[in-house]
C-alpha positions as CSV (number, residue, x, y, z in Angstrom):
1,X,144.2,-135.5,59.4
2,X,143.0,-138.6,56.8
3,X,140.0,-137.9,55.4
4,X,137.4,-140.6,56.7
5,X,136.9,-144.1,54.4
6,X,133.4,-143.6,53.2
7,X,133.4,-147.7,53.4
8,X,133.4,-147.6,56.9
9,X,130.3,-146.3,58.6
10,X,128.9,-146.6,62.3
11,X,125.8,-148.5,62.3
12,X,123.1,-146.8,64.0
13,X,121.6,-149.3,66.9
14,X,119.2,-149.3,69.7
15,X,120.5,-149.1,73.0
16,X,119.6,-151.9,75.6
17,X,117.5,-150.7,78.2
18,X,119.9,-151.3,80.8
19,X,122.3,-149.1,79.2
20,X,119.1,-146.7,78.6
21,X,118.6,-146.5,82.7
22,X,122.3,-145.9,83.6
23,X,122.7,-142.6,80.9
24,X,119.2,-141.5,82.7
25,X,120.7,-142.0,86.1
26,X,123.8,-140.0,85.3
27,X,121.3,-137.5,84.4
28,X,119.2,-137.6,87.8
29,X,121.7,-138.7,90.6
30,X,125.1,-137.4,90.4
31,X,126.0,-138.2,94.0
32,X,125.1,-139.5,97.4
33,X,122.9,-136.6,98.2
34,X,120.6,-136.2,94.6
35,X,119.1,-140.0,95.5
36,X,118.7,-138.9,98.9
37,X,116.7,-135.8,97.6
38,X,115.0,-137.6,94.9
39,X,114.0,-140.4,97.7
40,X,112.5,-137.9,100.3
41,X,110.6,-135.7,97.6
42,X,108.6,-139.2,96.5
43,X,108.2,-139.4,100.3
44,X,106.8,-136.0,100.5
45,X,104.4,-136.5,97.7
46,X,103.2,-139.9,99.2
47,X,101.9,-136.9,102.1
48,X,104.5,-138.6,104.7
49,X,104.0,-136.8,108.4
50,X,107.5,-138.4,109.5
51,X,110.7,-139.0,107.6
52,X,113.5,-140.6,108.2
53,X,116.9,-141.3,106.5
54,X,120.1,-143.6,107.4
55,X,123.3,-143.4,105.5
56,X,126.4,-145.2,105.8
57,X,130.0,-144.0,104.2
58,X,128.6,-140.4,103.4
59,X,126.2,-142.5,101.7
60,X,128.0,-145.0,99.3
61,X,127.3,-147.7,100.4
62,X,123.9,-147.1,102.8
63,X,120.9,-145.2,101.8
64,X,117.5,-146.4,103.7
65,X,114.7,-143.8,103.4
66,X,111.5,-144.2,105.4
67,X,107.9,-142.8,105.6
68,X,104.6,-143.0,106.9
69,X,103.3,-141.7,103.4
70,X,100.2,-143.8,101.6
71,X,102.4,-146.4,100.2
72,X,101.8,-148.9,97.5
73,X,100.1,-152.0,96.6
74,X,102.2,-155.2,95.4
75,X,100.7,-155.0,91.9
76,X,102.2,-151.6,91.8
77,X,106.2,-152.2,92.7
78,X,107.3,-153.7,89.3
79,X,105.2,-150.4,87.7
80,X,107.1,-148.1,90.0
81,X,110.3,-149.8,89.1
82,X,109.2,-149.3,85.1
83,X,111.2,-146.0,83.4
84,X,108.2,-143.2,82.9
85,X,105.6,-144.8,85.1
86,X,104.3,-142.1,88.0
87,X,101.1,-141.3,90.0
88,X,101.7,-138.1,89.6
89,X,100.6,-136.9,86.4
90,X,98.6,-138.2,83.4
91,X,101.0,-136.7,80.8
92,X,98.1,-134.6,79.0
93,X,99.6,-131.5,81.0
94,X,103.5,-130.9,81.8
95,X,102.3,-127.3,82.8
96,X,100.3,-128.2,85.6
97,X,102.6,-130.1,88.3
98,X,101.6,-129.9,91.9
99,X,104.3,-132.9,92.8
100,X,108.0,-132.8,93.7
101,X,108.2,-135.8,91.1
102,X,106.4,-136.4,88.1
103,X,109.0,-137.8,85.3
104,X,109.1,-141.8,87.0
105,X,112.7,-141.5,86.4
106,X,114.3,-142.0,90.4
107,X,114.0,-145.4,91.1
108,X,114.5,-147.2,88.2
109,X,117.8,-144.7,87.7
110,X,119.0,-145.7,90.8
111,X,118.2,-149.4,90.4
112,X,120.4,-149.5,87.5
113,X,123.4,-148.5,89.6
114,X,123.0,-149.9,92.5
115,X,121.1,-152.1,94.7
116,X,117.7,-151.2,95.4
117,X,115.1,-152.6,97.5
118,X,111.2,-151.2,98.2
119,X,108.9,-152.4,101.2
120,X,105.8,-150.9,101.2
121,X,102.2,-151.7,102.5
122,X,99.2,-149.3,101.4
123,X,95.9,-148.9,103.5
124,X,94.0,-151.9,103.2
125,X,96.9,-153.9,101.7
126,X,99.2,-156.2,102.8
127,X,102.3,-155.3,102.4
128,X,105.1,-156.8,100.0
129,X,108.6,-156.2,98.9
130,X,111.0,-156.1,95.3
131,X,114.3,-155.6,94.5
132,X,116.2,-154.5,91.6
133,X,120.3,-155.0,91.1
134,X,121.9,-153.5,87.5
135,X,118.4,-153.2,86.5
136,X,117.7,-156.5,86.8
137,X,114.1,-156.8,88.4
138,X,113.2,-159.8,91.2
139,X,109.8,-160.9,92.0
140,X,107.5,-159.2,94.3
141,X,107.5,-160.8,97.9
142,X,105.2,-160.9,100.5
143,X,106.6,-158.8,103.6
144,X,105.5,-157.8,107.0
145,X,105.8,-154.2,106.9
146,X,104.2,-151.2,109.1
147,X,102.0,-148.8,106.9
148,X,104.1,-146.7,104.4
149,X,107.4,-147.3,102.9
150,X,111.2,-148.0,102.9
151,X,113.2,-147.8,100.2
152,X,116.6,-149.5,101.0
153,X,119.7,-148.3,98.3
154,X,122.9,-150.1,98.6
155,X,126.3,-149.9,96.8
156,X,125.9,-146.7,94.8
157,X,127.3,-146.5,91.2
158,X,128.5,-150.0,92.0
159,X,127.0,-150.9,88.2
160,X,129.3,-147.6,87.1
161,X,132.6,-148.0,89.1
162,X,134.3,-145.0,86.9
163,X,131.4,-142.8,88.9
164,X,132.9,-143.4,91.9
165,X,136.1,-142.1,91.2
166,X,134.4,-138.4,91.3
167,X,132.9,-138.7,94.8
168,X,134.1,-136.6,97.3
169,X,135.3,-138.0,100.6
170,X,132.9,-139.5,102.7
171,X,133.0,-136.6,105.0
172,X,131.6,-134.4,102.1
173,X,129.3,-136.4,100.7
174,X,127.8,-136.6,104.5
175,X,127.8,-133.3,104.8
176,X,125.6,-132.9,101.3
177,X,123.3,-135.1,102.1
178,X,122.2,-133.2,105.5
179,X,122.2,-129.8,103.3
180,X,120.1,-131.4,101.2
181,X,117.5,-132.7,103.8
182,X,117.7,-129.2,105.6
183,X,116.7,-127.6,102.4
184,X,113.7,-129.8,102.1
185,X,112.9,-129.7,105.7
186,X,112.4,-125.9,105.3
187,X,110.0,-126.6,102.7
188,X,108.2,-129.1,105.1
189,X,107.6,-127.4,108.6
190,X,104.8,-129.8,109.4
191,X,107.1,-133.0,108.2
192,X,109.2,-134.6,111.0
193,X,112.0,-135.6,109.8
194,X,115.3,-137.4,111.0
195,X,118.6,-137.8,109.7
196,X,121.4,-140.6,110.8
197,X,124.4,-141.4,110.1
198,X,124.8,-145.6,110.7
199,X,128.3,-146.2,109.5
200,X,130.6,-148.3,111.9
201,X,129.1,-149.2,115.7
202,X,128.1,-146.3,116.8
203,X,125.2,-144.7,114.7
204,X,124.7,-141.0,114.9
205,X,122.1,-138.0,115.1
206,X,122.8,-135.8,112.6
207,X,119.6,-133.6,112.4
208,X,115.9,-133.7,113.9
209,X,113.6,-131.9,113.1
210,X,110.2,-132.3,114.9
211,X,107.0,-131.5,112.7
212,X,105.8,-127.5,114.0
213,X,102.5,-126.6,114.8
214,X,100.4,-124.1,114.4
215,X,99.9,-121.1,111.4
216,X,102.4,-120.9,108.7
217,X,104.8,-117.9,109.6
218,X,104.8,-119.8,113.4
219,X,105.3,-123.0,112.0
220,X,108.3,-121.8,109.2
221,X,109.6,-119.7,112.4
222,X,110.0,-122.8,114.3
223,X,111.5,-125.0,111.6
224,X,114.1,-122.4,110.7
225,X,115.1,-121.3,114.5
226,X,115.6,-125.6,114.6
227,X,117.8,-125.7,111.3
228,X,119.6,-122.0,111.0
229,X,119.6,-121.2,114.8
230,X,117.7,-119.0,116.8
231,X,119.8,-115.7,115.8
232,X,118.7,-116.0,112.1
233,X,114.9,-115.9,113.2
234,X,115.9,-112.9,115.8
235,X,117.7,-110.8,112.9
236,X,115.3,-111.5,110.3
237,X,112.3,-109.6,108.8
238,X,109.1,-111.4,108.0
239,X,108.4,-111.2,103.8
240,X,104.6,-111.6,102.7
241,X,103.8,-109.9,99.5
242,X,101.5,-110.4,96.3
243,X,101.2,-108.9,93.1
244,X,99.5,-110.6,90.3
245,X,99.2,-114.3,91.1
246,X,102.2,-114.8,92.5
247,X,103.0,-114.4,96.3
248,X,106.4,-114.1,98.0
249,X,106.7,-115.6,102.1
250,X,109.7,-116.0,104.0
251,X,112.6,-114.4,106.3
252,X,115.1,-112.1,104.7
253,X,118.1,-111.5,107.4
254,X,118.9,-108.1,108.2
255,X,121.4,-106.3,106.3
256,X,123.9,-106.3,109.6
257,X,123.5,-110.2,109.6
258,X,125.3,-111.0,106.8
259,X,127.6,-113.8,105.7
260,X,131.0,-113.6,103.5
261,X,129.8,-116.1,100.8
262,X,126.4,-116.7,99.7
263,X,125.9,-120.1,101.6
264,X,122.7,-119.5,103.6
265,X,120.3,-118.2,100.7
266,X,117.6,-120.9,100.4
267,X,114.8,-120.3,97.7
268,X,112.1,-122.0,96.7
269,X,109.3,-122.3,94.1
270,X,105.8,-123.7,95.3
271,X,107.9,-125.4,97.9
272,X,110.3,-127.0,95.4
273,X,114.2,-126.2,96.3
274,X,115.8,-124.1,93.4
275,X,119.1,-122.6,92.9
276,X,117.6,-120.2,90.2
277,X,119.8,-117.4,88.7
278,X,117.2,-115.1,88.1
279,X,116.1,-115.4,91.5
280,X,119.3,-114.3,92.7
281,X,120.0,-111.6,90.8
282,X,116.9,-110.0,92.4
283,X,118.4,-110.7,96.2
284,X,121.4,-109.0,95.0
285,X,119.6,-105.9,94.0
286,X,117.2,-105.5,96.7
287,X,120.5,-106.0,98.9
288,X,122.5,-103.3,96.7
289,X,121.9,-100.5,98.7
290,X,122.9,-101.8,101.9
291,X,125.4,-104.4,101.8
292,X,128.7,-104.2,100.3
293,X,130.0,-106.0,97.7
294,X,131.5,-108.8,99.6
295,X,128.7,-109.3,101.6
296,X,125.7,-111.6,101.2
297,X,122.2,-111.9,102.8
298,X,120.8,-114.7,104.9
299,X,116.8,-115.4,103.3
300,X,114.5,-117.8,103.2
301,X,111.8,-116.9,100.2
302,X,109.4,-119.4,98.8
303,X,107.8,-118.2,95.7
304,X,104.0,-119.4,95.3
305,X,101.9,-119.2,92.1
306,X,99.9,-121.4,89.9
307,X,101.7,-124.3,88.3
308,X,100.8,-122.9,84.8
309,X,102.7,-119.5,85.3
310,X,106.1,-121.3,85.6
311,X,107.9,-124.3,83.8
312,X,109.6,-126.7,86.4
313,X,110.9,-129.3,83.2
314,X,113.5,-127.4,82.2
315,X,116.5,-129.5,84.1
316,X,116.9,-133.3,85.2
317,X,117.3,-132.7,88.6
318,X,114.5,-129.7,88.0
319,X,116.8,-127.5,90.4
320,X,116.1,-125.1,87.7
321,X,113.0,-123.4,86.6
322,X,111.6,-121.1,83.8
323,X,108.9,-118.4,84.9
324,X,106.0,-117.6,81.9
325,X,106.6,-113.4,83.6
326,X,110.5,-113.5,84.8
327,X,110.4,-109.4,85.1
328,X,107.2,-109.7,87.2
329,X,108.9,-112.6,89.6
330,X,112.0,-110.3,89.8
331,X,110.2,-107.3,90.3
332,X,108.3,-108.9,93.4
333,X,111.2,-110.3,95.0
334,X,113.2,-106.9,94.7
335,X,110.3,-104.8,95.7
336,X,109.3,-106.7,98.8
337,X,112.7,-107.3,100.1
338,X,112.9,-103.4,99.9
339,X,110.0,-102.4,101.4
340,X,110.4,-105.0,104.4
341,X,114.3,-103.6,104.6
342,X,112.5,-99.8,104.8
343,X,110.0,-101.0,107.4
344,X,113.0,-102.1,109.6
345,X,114.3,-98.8,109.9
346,X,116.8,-98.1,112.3
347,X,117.2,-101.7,113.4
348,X,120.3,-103.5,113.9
349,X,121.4,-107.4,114.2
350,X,121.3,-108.4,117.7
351,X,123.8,-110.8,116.9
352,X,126.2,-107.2,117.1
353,X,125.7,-106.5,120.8
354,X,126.1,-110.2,121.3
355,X,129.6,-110.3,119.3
356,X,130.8,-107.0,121.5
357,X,129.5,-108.6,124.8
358,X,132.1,-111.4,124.1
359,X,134.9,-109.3,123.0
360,X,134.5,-107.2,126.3
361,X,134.2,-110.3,128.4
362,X,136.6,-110.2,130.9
363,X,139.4,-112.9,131.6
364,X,138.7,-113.8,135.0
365,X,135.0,-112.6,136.4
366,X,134.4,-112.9,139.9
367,X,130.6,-113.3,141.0
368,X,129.0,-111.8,143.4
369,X,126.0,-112.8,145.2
370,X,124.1,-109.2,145.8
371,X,120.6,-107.3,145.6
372,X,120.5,-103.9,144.2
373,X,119.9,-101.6,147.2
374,X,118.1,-99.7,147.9
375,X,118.2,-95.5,147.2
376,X,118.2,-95.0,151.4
377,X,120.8,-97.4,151.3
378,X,123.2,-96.4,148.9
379,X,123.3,-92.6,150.4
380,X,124.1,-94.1,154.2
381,X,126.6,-96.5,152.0
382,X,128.5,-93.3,150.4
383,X,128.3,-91.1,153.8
384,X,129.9,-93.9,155.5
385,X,132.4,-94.5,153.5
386,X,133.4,-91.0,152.2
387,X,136.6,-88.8,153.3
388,X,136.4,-86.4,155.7
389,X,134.8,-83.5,154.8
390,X,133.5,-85.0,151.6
391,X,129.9,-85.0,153.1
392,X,130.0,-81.2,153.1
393,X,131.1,-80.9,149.8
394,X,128.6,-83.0,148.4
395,X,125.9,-81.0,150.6
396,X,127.5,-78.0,149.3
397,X,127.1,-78.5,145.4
398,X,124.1,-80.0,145.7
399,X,122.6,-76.6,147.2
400,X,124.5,-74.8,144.2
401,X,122.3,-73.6,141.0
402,X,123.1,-76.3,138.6
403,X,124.4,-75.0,135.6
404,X,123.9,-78.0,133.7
405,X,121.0,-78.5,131.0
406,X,119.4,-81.8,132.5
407,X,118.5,-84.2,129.5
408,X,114.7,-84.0,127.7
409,X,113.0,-87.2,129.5
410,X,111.6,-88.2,126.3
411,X,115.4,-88.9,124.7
412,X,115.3,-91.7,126.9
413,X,112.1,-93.2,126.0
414,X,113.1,-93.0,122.5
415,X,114.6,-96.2,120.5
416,X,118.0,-95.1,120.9
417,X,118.0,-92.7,124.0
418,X,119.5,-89.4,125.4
419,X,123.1,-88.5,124.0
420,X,125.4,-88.4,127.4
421,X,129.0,-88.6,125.7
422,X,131.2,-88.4,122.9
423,X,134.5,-90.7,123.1
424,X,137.4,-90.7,120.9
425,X,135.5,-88.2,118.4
426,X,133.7,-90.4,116.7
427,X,131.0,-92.2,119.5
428,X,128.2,-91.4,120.7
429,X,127.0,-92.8,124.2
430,X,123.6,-92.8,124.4
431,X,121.2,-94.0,127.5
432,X,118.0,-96.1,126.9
433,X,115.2,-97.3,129.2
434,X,116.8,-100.6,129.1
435,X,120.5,-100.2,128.3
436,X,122.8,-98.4,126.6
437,X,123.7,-98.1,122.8
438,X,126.7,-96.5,121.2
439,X,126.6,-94.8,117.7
440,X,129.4,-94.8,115.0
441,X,128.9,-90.5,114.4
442,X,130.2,-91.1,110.8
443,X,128.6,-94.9,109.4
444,X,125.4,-93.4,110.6
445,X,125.6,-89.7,109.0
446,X,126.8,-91.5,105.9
447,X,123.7,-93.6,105.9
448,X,121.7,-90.2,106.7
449,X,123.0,-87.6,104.2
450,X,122.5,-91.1,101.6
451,X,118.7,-91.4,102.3
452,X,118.6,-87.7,101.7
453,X,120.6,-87.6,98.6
454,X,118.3,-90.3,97.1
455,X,115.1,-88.6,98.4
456,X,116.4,-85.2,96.7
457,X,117.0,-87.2,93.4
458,X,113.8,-88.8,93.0
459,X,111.7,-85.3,94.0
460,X,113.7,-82.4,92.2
461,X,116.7,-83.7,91.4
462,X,120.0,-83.0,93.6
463,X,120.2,-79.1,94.4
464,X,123.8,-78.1,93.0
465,X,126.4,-75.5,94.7
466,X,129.4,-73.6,91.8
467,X,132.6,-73.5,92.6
468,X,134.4,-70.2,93.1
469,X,137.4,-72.0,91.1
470,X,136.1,-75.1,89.0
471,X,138.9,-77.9,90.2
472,X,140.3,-80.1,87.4
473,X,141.0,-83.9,87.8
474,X,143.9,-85.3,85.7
475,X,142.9,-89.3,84.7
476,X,143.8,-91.8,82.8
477,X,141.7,-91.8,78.8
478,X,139.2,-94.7,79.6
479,X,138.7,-93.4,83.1
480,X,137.9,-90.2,81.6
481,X,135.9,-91.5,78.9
482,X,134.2,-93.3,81.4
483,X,133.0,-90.8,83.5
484,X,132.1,-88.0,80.5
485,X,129.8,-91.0,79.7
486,X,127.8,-90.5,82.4
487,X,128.0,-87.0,82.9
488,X,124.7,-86.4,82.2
489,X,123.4,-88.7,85.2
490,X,125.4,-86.9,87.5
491,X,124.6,-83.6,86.5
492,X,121.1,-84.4,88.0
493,X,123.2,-85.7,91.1
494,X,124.5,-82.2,91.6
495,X,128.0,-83.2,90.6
496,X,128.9,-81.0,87.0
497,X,131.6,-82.6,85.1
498,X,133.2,-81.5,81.8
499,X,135.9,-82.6,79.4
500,X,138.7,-80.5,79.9
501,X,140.9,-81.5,77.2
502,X,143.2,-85.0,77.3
503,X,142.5,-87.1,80.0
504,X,141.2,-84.1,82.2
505,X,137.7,-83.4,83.4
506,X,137.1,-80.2,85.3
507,X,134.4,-79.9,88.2
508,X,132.1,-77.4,88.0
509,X,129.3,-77.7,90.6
510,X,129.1,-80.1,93.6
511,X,126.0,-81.2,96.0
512,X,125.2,-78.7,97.9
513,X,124.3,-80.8,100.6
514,X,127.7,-81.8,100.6
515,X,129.2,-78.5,102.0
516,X,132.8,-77.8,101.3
517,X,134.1,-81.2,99.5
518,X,137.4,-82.3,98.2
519,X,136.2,-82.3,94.7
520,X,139.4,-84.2,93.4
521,X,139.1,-87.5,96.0
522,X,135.4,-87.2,95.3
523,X,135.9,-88.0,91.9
524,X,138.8,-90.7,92.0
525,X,136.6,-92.1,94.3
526,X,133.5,-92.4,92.1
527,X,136.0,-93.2,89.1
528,X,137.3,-96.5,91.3
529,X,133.6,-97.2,92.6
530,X,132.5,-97.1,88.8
531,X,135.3,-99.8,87.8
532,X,134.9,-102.1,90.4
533,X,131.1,-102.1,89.0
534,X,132.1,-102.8,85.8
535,X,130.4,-102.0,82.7
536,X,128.0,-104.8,83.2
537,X,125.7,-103.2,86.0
538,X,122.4,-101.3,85.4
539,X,122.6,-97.5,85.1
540,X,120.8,-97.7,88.3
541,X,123.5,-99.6,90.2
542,X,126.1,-97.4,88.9
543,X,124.6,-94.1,89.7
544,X,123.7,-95.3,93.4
545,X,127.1,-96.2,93.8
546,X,128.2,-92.8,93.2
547,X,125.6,-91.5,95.4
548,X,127.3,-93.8,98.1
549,X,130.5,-92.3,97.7
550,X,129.1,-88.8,97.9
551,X,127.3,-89.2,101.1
552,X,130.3,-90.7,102.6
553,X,132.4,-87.5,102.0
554,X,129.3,-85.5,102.8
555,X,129.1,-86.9,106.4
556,X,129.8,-85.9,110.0
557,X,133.8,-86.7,109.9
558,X,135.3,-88.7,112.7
559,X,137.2,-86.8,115.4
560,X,134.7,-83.6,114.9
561,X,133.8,-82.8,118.2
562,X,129.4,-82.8,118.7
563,X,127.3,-80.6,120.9
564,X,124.7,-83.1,123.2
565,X,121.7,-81.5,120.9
566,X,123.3,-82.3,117.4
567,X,123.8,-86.0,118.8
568,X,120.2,-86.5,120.1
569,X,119.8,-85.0,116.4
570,X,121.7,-87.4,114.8
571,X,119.9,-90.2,117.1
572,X,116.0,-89.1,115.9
573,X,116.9,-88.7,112.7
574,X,118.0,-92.1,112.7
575,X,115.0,-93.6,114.3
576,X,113.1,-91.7,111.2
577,X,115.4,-92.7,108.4
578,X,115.0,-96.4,106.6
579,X,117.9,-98.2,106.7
580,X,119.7,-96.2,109.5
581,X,120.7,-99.8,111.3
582,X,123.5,-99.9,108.7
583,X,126.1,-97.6,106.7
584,X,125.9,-97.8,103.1
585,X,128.6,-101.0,103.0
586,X,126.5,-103.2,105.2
587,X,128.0,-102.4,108.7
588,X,126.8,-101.7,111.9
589,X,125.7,-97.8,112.9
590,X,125.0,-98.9,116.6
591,X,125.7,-101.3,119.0
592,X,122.7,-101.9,121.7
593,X,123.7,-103.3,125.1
594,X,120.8,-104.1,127.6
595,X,121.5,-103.3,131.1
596,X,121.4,-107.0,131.8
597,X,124.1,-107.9,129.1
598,X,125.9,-105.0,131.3
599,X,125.2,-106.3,134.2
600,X,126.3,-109.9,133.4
601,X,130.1,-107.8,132.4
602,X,130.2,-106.7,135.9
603,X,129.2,-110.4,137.2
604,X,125.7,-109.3,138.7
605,X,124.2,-111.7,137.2
């Protein structure tokens, strides 16, 4: 490489403020959706009751925004159109922000790369119009215009063509833009807003959602049943907690309604939309413990504390934000998740029963048009149609001494009834008041013997059984390594490992609440569970994990046979034990069917 000619030496220049605007815009709206965002956050601090939006082409070449909010005077559109000009602060405190916006950056971004028009009348005012094209800035017009305002963008990145070249199809930007006004909609429940898509001839409804009323929790239920469905608001858990002047309120989905990629986790600081890392981190490990790895919770959280206790200027777009106490907002999101996840206890998505409902549904279902009958009824029904000497029969073992134990009447007015079967060794039929369920014997003995092994380890420690012959393990060096490591954490597990030489480790003692366990898969097991961890999780993590492992060899195997008293065991022991609506990888212990989903199987109803 030539050495550089000390002759020759870039002068250093002012940039034109033109040029100023379009490096700020690239900053602030990266695609259709960010000026759609930043357009409805102004609307939302100008206290707008009704929102609504238009786009055309996925919103390249259409963005109209409208609102009822205050609006402005005409003196105040050229000011509004002016780079660091806002209402919203004074600029003697960056700390304390109670707006969405507060940097004046938005508008005159976008009206140096595009086409931007405002028409807006305040109270009292008449109303008036300006646009801006390239950052070019026309006069203000007098306009007749209903109270509030309309901010009309055309031609995005127009004055950039090179950005357009990195938008997605117009399908995808479309289908940011409604993600984006969902997210804020959530953070609005007493906003009405509306969302359309205009391009070609035949505009379209894309989402409306009508302002709620009444308290909070009602209101937020009612906004998210209208955006996430109904199901998500049936499977969810309510989340109010406080600790130190900050509060956490929300839903947080059950551990059974799950998705496979982390698409549906909406969080939110004083209302603001975030996608904060630190947040998520603690949803993954209040989730740890009952969803598996590949799993991800449905929540909506909103994090509220004074403006002063977190930094919102940390990012352009401020998706991003810096708390003063991150371990005390992490510690409040994982604690109250886990508490409300305790407090559900046994329960299970509905969503499950719904999802085996349709897989039983038959192909062809006749319906019948019929009354349940009577009891007098149904025994003149069966006399007349039984066999010949049937009627004796049945008169004869009905006069017999009945042999049979008949079922404890308060089984069936518990949550998950009176055991009546066992099928296929592993399920547990079970009669409710209202239904049926049926019980995976193993996923919900894992979950059992795992609430008691953590109980045990937080009390006393694990109590610990010898082997009669101390088994040894042949692995590979690091596994080894890795595992010796750690060999003091299990020891209070009740597992005792110890180098045996090599790559070997020999086992010593096992849980004893375990039983007899195949010491060698136990620790392959735990030696895989540890790798797929990696190095990188907590202690805590890791040592759960092999907790995990242990109850699942510790539990009720599938195909052993059950007595009707160890099932209705297994059933009020689940009712008593937090978490018992799920194994320890996130799936369902039970399925509940109500006797009119059953019904509806049979065409009753």
């Amino acid at each position: 490489m030539n050495a550089p000619d000390p002759n020759i030496r870039p002068a250093i220049r002012q940039l034109d403020e033109a040029a100023i605007n379009r490096i700020a815009a690239g900053e602030v709206v990266e695609r259709p959706a960010s000026a759609v965002k930043e357009l409805v956050e102004n609307a939302l601090d100008a206290d707008a009751r009704r929102i609504e939006i238009d786009y055309a082409d996925g919103g390249k070449t259409l963005i109209r925004v409208r609102d009822d909010g205050h609006g402005m005077r005409p003196e105040e559109l050229p000011l509004a159109l002016s780079r660091h000009a806002t209402s919203k602060i004074d600029g003697s405190d960056l700390l304390n922000i109670h707006s969405f916006g507060f940097r004046g950056e938005a508008l005159p971004s976008l009206g140096a790369v595009g086409r931007l028009r405002i028409s807006s009348r305040a109270a009292g005012e008449e109303g008036a119009s300006i646009s801006v094209d390239r950052g070019r800035m026309g006069p203000v017009r007098p306009e007749a215009v209903q109270y509030g305002t309309v901010i009309t963008l055309r031609d995005l990145f127009h004055a950039t063509p090179a950005r357009l070249k990195f938008m997605r199809t117009d399908r995808a930007e479309a289908q940011a833009i409604a993600d984006t006004v969902k997210r804020l909609a959530m953070a609005a429940p007493y906003v009405s807003f509306v969302l359309r898509d205009i391009s070609g001839d035949s505009p379209r409804e894309i989402l409306r959602a009508d302002a709620a009323q009444g308290a909070l929790f009602d209101a937020l239920e009612e906004r998210l049943a209208g955006l996430l469905g109904r199901d998500f608001t049936d499977n969810a858990l309510r989340i109010d907690a406080e600790r130190e002047g900050l509060r956490l309120s929300g839903f947080a989905g059950l551990p059974t309604y799950s998705r496979g990629a982390a698409v549906a986790q909406f969080f939110f600081v004083n209302g603001r939309p975030v996608r904060d890392k630190l947040l998520l981190g603690a949803l993954r490990a209040a989730y740890m413990d009952v969803l598996a790895r590949d799993r991800h919770p449905v929540v909506m959280l909103n994090l509220d504390c004074a403006p002063e206790l977190v930094d919102v200027n940390v990012h352009p777009a401020k998706s991003e934000v810096r708390f003063r106490d991150p371990g005390l907002a992490r510690g409040l999101v994982v604690s109250a998740l886990r508490h409300a996840l305790a407090e559900g206890g046994h329960r299970s998505s509905s969503s499950v029963g719904d999802a085996m409902l349709g897989a039983m549904q038959p192909q062809t279902a006749h319906r019948y048009q019929m009354e349940r009958p009577s009891g007098s009824a149904l025994r003149s029904a069966y006399q007349m149609q039984a066999p010949q000497g049937f009627a004796e029969a049945t008169a004869a073992w009905e006069s017999a001494p009945s042999t049979r134990e008949p079922p404890a009447p308060e089984h069936e007015t518990a949550p998950l009834g009176a055991a009546r079967a066992q099928l296929h060794g592993n399920y547990i039929i079970a009669q409710t008041e209202t239904g049926m369920v049926i019980v995976d014997q193993h996923a919900a003995h894992e979950r059992l013997v795992y609430e008691r092994l953590k109980r045990q380890r937080a009390e006393n420690g694990v109590a610990a059984q010898a082997l009669l012959i101390p088994e040894i393990v042949e692995l590979s060096a690091h596994e080894a390594a890795h595992l010796l490591e750690i060999a003091p954490d299990l020891a209070a597990l009740g597992l005792v490992i110890e180098g045996f030489g090599g790559a070997s480790v020999v086992v010593r003692e096992t849980p004893a609440i375990l039983g007899a366990v195949n010491a060698q898969a136990l620790i392959r097991e735990i030696v895989d569970d540890l790798a797929d961890l990696g190095q990188g999780e907590r202690l805590e993590a890791r040592i759960d994990a092999v907790l995990s492992r242990m109850a699942c060899h510790g539990s009720v195997r599938a195909g052993r046979m059950m007595r009707v008293e160890e099932m209705n065991a297994l059933l009020r022991e689940m009712e008593a034990t937090a978490h018992s609506g799920q194994c320890n990888h996130g799936r369902p212990t039970y399925v509940e069917l109500s006797l009119e989903q059953i019904e509806k199987l049979f065409g009753r109803r």
